[in-house]
Backbone as XML, in Angstrom:
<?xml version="1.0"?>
<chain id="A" units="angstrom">
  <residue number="1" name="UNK">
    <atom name="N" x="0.837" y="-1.163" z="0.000"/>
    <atom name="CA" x="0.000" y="0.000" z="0.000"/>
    <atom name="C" x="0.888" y="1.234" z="0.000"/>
  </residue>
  <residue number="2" name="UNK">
    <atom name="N" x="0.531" y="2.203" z="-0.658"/>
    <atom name="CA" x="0.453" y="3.325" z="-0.846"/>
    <atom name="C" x="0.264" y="4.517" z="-0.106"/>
  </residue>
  <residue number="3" name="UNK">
    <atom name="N" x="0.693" y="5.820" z="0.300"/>
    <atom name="CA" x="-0.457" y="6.868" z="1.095"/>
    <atom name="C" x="1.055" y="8.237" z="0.333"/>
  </residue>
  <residue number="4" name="UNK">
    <atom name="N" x="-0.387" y="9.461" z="-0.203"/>
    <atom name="CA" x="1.091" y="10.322" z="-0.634"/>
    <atom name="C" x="0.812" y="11.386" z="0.537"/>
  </residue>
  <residue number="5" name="UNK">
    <atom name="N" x="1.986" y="11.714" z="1.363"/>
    <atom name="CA" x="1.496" y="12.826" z="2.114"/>
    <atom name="C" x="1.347" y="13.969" z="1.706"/>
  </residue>
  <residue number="6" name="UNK">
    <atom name="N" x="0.812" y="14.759" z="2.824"/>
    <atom name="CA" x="0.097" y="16.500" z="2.559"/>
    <atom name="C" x="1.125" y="16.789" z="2.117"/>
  </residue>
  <residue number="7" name="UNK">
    <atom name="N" x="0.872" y="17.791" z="1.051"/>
    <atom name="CA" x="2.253" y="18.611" z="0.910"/>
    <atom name="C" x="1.585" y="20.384" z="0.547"/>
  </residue>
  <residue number="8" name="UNK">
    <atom name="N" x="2.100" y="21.222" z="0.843"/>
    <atom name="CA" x="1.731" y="22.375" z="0.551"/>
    <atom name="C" x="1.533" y="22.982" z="-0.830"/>
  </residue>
  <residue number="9" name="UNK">
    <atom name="N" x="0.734" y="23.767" z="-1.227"/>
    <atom name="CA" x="0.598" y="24.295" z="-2.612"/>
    <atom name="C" x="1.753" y="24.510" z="-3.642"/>
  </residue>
  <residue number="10" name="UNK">
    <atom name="N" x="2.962" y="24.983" z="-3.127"/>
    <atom name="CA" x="4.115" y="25.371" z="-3.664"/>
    <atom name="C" x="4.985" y="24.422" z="-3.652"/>
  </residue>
  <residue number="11" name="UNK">
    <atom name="N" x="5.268" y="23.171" z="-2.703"/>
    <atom name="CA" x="5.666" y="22.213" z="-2.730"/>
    <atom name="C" x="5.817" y="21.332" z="-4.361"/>
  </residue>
  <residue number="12" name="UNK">
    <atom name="N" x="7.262" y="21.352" z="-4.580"/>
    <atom name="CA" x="7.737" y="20.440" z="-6.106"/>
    <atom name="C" x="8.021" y="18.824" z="-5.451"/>
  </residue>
  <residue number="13" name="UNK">
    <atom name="N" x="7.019" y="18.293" z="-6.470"/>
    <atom name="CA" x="7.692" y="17.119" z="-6.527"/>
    <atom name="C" x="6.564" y="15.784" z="-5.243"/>
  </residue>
  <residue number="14" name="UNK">
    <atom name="N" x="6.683" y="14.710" z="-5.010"/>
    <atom name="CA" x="6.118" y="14.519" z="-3.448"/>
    <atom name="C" x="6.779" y="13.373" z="-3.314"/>
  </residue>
  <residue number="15" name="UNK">
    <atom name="N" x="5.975" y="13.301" z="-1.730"/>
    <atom name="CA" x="6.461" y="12.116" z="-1.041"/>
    <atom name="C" x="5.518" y="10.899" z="-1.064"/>
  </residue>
  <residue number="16" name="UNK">
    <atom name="N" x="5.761" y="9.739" z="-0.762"/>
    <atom name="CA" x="5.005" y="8.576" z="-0.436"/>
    <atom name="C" x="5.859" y="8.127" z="0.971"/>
  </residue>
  <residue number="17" name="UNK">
    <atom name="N" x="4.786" y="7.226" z="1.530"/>
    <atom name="CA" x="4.784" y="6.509" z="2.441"/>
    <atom name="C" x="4.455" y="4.998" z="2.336"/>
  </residue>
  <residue number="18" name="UNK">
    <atom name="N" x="5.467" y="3.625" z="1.714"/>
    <atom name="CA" x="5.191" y="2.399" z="1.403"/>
    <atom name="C" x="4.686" y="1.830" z="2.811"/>
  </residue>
  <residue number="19" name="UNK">
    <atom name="N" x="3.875" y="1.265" z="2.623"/>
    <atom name="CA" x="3.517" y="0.074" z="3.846"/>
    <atom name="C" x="3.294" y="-0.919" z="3.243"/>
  </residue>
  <residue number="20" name="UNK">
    <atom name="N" x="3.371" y="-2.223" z="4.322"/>
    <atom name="CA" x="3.588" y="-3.846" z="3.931"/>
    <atom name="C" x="1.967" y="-4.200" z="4.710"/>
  </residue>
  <residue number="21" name="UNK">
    <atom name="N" x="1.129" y="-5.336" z="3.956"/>
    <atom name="CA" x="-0.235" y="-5.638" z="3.729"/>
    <atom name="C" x="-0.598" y="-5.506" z="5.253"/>
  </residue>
  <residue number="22" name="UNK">
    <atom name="N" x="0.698" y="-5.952" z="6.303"/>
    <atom name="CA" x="0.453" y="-6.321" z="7.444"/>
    <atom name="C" x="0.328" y="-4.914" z="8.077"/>
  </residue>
  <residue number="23" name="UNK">
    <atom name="N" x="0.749" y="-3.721" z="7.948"/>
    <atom name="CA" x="0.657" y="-2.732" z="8.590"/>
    <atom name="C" x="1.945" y="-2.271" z="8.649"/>
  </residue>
  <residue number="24" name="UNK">
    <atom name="N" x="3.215" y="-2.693" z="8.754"/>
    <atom name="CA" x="4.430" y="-2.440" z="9.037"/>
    <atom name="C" x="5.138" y="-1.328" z="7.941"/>
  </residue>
  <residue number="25" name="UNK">
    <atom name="N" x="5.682" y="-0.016" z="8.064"/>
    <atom name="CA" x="5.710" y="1.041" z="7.809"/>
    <atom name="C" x="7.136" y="0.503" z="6.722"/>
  </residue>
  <residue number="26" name="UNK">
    <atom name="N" x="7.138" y="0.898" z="5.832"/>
    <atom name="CA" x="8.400" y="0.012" z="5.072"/>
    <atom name="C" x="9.372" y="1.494" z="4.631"/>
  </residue>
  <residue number="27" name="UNK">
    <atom name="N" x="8.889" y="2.647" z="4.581"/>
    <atom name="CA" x="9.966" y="3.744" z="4.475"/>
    <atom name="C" x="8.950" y="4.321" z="3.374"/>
  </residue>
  <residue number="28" name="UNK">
    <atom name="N" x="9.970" y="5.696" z="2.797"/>
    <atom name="CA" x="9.077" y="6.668" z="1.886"/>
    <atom name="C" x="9.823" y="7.163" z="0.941"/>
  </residue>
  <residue number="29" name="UNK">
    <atom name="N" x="9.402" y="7.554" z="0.255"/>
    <atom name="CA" x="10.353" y="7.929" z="-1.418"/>
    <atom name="C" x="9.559" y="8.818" z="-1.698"/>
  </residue>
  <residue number="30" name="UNK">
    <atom name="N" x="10.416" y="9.828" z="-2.208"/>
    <atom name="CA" x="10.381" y="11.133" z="-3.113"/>
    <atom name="C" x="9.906" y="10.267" z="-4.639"/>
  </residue>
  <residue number="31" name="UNK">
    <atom name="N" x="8.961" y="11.255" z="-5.243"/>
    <atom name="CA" x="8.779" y="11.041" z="-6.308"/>
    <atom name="C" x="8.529" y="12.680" z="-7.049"/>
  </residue>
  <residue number="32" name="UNK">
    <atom name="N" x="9.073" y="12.713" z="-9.218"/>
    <atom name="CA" x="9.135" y="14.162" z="-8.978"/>
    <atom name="C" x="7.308" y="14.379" z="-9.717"/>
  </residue>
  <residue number="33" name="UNK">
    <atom name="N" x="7.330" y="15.679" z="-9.250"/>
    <atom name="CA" x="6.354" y="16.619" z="-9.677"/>
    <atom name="C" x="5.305" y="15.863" z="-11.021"/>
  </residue>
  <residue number="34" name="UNK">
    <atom name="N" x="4.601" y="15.651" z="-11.239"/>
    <atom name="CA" x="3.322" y="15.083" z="-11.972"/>
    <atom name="C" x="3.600" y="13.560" z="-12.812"/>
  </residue>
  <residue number="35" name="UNK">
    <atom name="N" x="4.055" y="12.712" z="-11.676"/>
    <atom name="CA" x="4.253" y="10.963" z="-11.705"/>
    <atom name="C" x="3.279" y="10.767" z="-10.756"/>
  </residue>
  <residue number="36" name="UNK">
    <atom name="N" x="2.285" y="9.792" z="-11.372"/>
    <atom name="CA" x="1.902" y="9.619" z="-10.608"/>
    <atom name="C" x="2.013" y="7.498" z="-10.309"/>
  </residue>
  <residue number="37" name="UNK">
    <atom name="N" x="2.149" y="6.953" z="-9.124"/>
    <atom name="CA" x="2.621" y="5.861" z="-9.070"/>
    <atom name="C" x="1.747" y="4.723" z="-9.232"/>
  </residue>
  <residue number="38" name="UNK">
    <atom name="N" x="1.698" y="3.689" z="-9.863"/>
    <atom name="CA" x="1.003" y="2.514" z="-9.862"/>
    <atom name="C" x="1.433" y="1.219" z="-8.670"/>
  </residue>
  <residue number="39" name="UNK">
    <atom name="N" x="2.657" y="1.283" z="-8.757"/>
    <atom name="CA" x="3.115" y="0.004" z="-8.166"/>
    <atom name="C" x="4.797" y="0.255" z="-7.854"/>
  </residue>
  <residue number="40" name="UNK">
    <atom name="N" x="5.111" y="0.129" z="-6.444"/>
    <atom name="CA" x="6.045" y="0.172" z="-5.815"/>
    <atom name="C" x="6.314" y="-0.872" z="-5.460"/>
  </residue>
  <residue number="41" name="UNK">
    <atom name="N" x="7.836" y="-1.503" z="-6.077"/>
    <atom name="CA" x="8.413" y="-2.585" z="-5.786"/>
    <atom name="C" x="9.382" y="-2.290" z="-5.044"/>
  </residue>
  <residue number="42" name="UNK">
    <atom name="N" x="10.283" y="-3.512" z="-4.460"/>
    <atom name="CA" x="11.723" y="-3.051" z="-4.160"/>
    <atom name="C" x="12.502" y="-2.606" z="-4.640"/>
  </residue>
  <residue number="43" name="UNK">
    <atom name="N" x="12.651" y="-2.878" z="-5.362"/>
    <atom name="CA" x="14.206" y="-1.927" z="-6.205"/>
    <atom name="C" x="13.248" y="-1.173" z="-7.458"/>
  </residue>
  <residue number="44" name="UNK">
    <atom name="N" x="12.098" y="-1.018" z="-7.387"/>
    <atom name="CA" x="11.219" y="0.057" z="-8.719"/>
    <atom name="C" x="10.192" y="0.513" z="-8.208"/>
  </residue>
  <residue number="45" name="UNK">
    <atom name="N" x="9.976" y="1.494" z="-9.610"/>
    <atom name="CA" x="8.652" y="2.540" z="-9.290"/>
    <atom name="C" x="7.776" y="2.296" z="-10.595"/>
  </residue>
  <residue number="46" name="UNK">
    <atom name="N" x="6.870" y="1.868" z="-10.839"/>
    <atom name="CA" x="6.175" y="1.897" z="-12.218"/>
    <atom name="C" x="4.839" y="2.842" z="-11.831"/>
  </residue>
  <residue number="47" name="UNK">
    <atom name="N" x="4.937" y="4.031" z="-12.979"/>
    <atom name="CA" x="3.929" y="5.039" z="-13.214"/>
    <atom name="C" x="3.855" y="5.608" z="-14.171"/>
  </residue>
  <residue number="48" name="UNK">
    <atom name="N" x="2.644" y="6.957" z="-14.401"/>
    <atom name="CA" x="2.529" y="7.615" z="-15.467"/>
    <atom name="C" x="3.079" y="8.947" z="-15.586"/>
  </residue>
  <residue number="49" name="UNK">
    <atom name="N" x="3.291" y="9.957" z="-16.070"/>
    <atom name="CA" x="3.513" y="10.750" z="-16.657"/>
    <atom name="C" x="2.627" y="11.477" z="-17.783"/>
  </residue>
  <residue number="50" name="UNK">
    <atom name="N" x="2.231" y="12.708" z="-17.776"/>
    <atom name="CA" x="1.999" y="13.194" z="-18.999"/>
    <atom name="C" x="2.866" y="14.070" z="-19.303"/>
  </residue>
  <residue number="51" name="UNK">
    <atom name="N" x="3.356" y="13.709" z="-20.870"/>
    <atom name="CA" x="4.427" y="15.181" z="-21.372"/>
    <atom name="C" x="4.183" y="15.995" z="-21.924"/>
  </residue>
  <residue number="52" name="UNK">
    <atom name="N" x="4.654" y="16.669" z="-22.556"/>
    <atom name="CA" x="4.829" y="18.243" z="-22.877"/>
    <atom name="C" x="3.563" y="18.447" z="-23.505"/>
  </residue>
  <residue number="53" name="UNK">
    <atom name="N" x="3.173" y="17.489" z="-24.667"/>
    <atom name="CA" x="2.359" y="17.076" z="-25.656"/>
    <atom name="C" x="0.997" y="16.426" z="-25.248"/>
  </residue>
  <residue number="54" name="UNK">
    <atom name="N" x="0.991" y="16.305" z="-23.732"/>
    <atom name="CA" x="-0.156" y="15.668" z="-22.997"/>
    <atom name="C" x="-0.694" y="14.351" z="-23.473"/>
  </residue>
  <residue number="55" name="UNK">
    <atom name="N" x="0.307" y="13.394" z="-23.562"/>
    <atom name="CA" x="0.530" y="12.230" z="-23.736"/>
    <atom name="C" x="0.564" y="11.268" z="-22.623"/>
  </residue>
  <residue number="56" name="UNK">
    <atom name="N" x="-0.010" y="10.581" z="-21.947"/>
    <atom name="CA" x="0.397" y="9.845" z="-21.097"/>
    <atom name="C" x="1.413" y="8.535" z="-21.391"/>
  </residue>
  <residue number="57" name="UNK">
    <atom name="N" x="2.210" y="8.481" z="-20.714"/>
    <atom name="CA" x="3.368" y="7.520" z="-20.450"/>
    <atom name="C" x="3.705" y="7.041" z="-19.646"/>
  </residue>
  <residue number="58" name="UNK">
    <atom name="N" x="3.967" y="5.580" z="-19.979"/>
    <atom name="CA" x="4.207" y="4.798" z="-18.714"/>
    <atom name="C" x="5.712" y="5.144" z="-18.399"/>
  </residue>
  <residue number="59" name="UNK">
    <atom name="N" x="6.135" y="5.372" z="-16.838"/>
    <atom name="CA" x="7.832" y="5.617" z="-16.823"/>
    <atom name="C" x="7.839" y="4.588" z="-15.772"/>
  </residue>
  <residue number="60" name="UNK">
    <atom name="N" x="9.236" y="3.831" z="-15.904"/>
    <atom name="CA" x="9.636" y="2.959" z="-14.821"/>
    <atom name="C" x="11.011" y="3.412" z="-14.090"/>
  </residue>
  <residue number="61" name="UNK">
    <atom name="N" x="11.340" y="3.906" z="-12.994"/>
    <atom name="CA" x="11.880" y="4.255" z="-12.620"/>
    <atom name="C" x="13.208" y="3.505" z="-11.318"/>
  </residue>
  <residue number="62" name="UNK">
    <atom name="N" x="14.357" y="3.248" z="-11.766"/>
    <atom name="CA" x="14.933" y="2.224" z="-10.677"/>
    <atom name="C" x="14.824" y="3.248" z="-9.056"/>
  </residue>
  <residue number="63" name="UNK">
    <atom name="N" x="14.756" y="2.198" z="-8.109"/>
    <atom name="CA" x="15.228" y="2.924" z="-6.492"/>
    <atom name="C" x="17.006" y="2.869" z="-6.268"/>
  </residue>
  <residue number="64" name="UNK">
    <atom name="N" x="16.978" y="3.434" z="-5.412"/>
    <atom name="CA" x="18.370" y="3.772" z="-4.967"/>
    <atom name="C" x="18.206" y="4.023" z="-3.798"/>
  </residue>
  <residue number="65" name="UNK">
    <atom name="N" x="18.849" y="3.146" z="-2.732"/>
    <atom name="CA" x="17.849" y="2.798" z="-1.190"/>
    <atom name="C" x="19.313" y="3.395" z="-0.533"/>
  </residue>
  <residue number="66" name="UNK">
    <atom name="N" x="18.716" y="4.373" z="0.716"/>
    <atom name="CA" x="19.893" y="4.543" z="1.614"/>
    <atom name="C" x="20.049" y="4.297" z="2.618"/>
  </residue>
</chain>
């Protein structure tokens, strides 16, 4: 599961908050400015995008865990 937190009007870009089915808080990742996420794996991010041209696109994105 999923949850994106509040973020303020002027705020670029957001955050998520991953959790595991059981409840257990698994950490949070930045994601940028108008992605929006389908499915958060371990080491990936699969979502959409619309570009310049207002196209939607699927982008897959690797993690980089610290």
């Amino acid at each position: 599961m999923r949850a994106e937190r509040y973020r303020l009007p002027w705020d670029r870009g957001t955050q998520w908050d991953v959790v595991a089915p059981d409840g257990r808080w698994l950490g949070s990742i930045a994601l940028p400015e108008g992605f929006r996420p389908f499915e958060i794996g371990s080491d990936y991010v699969l979502g959409s995008r619309v570009d310049e041209l207002g196209v939607e696109r699927l982008v897959l994105f690797g993690l980089i865990k610290k």
